[in-house]
PAZAPA-4460 file (N, C-alpha, C; in steps of 0.05 Angstrom, whole numbers, plus 32768, in hexadecimal, padded with zeros to 4 digits):
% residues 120
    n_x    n_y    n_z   ca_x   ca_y   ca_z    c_x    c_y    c_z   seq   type   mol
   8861   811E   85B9   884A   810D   85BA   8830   811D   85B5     1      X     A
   8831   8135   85BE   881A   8142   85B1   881E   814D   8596     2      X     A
   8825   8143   858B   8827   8154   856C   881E   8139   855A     3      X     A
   8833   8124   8569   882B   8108   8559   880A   8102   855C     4      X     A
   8801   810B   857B   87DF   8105   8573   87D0   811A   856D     5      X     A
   87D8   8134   855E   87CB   813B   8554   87CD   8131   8539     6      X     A
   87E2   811E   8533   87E3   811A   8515   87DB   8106   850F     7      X     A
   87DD   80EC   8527   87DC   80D5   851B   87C2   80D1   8514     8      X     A
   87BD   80BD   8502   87A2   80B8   84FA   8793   809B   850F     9      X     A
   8776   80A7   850B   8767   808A   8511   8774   806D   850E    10      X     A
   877A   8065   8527   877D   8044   8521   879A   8049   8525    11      X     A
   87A8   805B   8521   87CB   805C   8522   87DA   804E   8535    12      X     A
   87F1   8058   853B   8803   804F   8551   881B   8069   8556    13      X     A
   8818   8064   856D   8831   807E   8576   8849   8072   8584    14      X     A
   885E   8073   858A   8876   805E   8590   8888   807B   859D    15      X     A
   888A   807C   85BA   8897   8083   85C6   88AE   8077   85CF    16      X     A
   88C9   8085   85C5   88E0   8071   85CD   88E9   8080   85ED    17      X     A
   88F2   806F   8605   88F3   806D   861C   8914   8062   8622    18      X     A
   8917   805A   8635   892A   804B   8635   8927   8030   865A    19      X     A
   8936   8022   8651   8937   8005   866B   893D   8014   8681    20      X     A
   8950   802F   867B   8961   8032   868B   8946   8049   86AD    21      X     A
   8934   8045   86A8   891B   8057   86B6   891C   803B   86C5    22      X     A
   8922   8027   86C6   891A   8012   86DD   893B   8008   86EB    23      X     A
   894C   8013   86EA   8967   8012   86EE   8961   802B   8700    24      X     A
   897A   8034   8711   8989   8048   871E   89A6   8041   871E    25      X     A
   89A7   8059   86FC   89C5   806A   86FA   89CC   8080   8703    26      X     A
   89DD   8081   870B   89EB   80A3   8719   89F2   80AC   86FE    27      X     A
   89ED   80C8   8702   89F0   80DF   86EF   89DD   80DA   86DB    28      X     A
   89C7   80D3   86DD   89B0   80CE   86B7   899B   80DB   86CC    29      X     A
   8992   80E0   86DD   897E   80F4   86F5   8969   80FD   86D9    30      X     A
   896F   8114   86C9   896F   8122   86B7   895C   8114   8699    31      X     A
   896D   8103   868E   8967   80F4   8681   894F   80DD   8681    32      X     A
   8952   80CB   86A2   893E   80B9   86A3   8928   80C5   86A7    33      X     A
   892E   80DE   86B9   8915   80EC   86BB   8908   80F0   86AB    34      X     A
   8911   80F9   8691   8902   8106   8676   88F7   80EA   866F    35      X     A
   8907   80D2   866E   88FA   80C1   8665   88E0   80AB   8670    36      X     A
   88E7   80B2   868C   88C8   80A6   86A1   88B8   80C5   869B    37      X     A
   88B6   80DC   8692   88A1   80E7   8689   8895   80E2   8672    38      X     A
   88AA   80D6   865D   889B   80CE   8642   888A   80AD   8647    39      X     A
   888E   809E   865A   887C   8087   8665   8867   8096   8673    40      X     A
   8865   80A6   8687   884A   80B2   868C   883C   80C5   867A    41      X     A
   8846   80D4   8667   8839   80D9   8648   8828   80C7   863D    42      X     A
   883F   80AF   863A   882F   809E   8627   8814   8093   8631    43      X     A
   8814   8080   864F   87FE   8075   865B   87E7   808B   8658    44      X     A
   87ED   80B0   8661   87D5   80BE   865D   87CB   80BF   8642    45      X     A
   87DD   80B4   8627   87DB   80C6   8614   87CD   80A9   8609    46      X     A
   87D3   8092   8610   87C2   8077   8609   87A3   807C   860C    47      X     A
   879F   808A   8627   8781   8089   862D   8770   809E   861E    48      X     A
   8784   80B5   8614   8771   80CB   8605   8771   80BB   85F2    49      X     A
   8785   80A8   85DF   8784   80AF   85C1   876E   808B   85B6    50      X     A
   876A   8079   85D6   8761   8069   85D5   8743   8066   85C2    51      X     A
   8733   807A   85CB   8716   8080   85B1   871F   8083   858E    52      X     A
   8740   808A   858E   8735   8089   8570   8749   806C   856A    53      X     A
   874F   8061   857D   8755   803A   8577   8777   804F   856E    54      X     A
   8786   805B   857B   87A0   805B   8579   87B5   8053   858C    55      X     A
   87C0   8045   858D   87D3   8036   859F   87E6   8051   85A8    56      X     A
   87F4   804E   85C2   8807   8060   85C4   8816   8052   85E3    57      X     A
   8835   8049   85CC   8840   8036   85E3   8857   8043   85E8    58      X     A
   886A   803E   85F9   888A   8045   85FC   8893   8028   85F3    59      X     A
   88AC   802C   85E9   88BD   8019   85E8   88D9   8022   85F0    60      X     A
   88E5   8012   8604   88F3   801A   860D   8910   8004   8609    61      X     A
   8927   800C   85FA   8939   7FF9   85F5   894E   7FEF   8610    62      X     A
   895A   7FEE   8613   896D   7FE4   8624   8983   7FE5   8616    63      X     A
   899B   7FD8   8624   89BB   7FD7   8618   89BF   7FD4   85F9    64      X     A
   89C6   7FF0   85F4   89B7   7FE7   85D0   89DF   7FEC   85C0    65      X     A
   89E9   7FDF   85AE   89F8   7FE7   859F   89FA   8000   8592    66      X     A
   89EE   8014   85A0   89FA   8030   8593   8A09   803E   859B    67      X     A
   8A11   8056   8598   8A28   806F   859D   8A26   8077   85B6    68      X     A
   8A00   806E   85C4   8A02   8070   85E0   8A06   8066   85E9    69      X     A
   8A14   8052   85EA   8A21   803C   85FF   8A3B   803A   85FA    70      X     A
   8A4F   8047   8619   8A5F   8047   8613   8A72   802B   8610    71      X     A
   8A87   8025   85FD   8A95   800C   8601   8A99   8000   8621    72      X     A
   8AA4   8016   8633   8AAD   800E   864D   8A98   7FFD   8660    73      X     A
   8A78   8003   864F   8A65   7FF7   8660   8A51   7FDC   864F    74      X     A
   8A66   7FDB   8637   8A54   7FC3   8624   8A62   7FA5   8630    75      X     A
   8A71   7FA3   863C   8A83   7F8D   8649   8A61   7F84   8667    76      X     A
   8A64   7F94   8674   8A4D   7F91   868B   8A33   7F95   8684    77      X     A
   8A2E   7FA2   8668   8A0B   7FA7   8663   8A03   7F88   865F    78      X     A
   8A15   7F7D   8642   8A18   7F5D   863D   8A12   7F4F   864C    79      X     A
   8A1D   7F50   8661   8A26   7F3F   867B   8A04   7F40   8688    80      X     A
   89FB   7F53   8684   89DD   7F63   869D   89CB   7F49   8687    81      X     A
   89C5   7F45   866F   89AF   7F34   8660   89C1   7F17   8661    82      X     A
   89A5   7F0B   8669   89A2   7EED   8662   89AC   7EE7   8648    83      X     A
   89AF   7EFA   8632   89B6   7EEA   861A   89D7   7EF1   8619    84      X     A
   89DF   7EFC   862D   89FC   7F07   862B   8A04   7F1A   8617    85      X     A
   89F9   7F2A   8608   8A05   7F3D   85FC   89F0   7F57   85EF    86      X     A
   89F0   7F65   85EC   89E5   7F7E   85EC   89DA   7F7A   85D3    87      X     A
   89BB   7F8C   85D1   89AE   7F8E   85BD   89B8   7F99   85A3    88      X     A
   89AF   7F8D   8590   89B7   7FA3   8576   899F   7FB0   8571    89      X     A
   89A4   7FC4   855F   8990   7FD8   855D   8978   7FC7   854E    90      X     A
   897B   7FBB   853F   896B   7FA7   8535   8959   7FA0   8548    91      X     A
   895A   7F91   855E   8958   7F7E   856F   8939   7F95   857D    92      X     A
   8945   7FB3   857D   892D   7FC7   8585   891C   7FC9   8569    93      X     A
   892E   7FD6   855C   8912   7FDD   8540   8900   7FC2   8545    94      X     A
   8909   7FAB   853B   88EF   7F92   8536   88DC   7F93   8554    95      X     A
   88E1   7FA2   8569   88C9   7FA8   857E   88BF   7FBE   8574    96      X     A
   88C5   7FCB   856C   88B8   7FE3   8561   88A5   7FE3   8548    97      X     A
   88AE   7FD0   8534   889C   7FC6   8520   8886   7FB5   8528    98      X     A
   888B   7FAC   8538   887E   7FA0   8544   885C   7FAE   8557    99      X     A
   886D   7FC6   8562   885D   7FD1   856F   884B   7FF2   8560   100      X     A
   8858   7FE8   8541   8847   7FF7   852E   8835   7FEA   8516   101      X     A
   8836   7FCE   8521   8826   7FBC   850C   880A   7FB9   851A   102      X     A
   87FD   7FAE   850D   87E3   7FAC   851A   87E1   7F8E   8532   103      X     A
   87F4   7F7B   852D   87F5   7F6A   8543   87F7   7F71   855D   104      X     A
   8801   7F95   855E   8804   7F9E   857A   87EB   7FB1   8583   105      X     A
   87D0   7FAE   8579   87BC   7FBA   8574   87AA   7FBE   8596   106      X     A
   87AF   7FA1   85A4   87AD   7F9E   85C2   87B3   7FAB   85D5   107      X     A
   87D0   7FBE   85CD   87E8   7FBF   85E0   87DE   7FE3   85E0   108      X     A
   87D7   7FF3   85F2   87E2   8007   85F1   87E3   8012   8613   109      X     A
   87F3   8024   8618   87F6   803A   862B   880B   8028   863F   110      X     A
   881D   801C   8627   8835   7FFD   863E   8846   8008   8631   111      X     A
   8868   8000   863A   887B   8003   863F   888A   7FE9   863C   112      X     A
   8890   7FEE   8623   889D   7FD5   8618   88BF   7FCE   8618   113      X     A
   88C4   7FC2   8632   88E1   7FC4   8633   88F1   7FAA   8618   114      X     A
   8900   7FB2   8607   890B   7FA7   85FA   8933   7FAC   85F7   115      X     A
   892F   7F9D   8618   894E   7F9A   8623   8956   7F7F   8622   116      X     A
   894E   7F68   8614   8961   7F59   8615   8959   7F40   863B   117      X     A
   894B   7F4D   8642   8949   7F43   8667   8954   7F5A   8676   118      X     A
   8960   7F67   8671   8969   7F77   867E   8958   7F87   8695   119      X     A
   8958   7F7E   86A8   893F   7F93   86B9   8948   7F9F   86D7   120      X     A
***
């Protein structure tokens, strides 16, 4: 995050990926969520520095997503956890993410954009 604002330009956007799983308690991720509720308090400080030159700087954080990190044994119950019954595709994150690099998300900065599906 500091390298991206030394790079990004006036007016930009910075997109911190996070994860759902910082508002959950899993055993054994200690390690992990931790690193990842540090990159949400990054971002909120890094919103307020980079706010004067009009640059957004959000987390987005996916939830039960169809990749390599989710193991099969837990895509049966992740499904089960969203209102829509079945787990995100990666798709389903990028279009929050384009989203949160277009200028329609020009409003939004130093938030934490859970894109789990309901999952909370």
């Amino acid at each position: 995050l500091q390298e991206a604002a030394r790079r990004v330009r006036d007016g930009g956007r910075i997109i911190a990926v996070s994860t759902g799983g910082t508002k959950m308690f899993f055993t054994q991720t200690a390690l992990y969520l931790g690193s990842k509720g540090a990159v949400e308090q990054f971002v909120r400080v890094l919103s307020r520095e980079l706010g004067p030159r009009r640059v957004t700087v959000n987390a987005l954080s996916p939830g039960f997503t169809d990749t390599d990190l989710l193991p099969e044994r837990d895509r049966a119950i992740a499904a089960g956890m969203s209102p829509f019954g079945r787990i995100g595709a990666p798709r389903d994150v990028a279009d929050v993410a384009v989203f949160l690099a277009s200028d329609q998300a020009r409003w939004l900065t130093g938030e934490n954009i859970q894109a789990g599906g309901g999952v909370a």
